[in-house]
N, C-alpha and C positions, 0 to 999 in steps of 0.2 A: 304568514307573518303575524306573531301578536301584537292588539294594538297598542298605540302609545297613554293611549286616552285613557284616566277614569272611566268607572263605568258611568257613573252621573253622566257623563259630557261625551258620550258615545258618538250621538247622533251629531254633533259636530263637527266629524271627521268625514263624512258625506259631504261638505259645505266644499262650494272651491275656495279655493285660498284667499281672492280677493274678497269675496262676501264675508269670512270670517274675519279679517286683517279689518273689516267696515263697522264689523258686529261688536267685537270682543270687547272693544273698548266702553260700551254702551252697556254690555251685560256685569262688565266689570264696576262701572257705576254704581248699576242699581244695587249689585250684590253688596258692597259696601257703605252705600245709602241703606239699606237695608239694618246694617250691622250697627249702624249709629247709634247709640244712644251712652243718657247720663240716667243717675238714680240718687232718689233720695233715702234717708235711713227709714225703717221700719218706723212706726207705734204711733199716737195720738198726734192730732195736727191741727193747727187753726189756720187757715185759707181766709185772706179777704179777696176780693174782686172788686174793682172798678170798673165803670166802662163810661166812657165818653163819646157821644156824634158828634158831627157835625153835617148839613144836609142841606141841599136847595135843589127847586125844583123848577127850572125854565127862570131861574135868579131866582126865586124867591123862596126863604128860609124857610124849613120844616122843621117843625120843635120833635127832637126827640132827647125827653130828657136823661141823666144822668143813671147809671144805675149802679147800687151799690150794697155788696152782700157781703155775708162771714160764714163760715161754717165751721164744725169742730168734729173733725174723725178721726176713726184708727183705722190707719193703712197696714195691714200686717202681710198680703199678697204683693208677690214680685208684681203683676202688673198694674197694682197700685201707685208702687215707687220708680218706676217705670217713667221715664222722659223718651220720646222716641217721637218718629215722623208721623204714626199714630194720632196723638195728640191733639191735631188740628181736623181730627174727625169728631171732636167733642162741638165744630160746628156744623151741625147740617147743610150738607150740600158743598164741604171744602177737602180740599184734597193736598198734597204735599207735593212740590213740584220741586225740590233740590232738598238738600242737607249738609251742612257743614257743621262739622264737630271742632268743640276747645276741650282743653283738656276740664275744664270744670263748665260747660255749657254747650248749647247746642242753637243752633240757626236753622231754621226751617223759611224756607219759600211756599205759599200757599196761594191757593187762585179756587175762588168758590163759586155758585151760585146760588144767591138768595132769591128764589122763585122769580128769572129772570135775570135780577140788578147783578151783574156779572165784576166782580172783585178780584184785586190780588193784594197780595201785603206779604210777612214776616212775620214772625212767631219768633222768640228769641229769650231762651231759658239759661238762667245759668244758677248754679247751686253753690253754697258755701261749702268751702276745703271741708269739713268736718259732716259734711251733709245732713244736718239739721236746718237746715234753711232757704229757699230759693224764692227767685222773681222770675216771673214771665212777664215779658210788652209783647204787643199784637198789634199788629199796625195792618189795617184797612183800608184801600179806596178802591172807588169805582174803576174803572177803565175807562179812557178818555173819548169814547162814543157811547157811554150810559145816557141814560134818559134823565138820571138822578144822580147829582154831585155829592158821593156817598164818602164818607170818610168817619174811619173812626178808631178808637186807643183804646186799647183792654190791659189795664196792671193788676197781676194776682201777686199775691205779699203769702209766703206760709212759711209757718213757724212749726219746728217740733216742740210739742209741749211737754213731751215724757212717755211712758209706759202706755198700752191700752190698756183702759177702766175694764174688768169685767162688766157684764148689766147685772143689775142687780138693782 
């Protein structure tokens, strides 16, 4: 008898029924977590960044200040313009634990670890109808048996500003 199956999905059909009826739904997940994403258009861009802490340690507050950047590039590679659960590997040490898609945005769940100080938060991008323009929030805390009462707000602001410049 031929099988029913893809070839892909071969070894599946080895599974008993209730282990796959356990599974499917789970593989079904990820495949579609997977598929998530939004994009913004091609060509020159200016990015700001914010970040803000807040931090105490056994009560008592740790200054960690403000930080606050811009940059100006040309994204002309898909994985450039690229929104995806990827993303939140632009922190060291954090990983994407859900996704849920809008039609013009995307939500990410994240749970990291900064050399120890163990975090989760959101990540939540959404792009203008016309895809020239998007914001990202980030939102940060510790876990409620940290050592350090960690918490903190990351907003990126980017703007397409036109064409890439040749260098020259």
């Amino acid at each position: 008898m031929a099988s029913l199956w893809p070839p892909c999905c071969r070894l599946l059909e080895r599974l008993p029924m209730r282990l796959l009826m356990i599974l499917l739904p789970a593989l079904l997940t990820a495949a579609a977590a997977e598929a998530q994403s939004i994009s913004v258009n091609k060509g020159q861009w200016h990015v700001t960044q914010d970040v803000y802490y807040e931090a105490s340690a056994d009560g008592e507050p740790l200054d960690f200040p403000a930080e606050h950047s811009a940059v100006d590039e040309c994204w002309m590679l898909d994985e450039e313009v690229m929104i995806d659960a990827s993303m939140v590997e632009m922190f060291e040490g954090c990983s994407a634990t859900d996704v849920n898609s809008r039609e013009f945005g995307l939500d990410i769940g994240m749970i990291c670890d900064f050399d120890g100080l163990e975090v989760d938060g959101a990540a939540q991008f959404s792009v203008s109808h016309g895809k020239d323009s998007f914001v990202a929030q980030i939102y940060l805390q510790s876990i409620a048996r940290a050592p350090v009462d960690f918490q903190s707000h990351i907003v990126m602001i980017g703007h397409r500003t036109g064409t890439c410049q040749a260098p020259g």
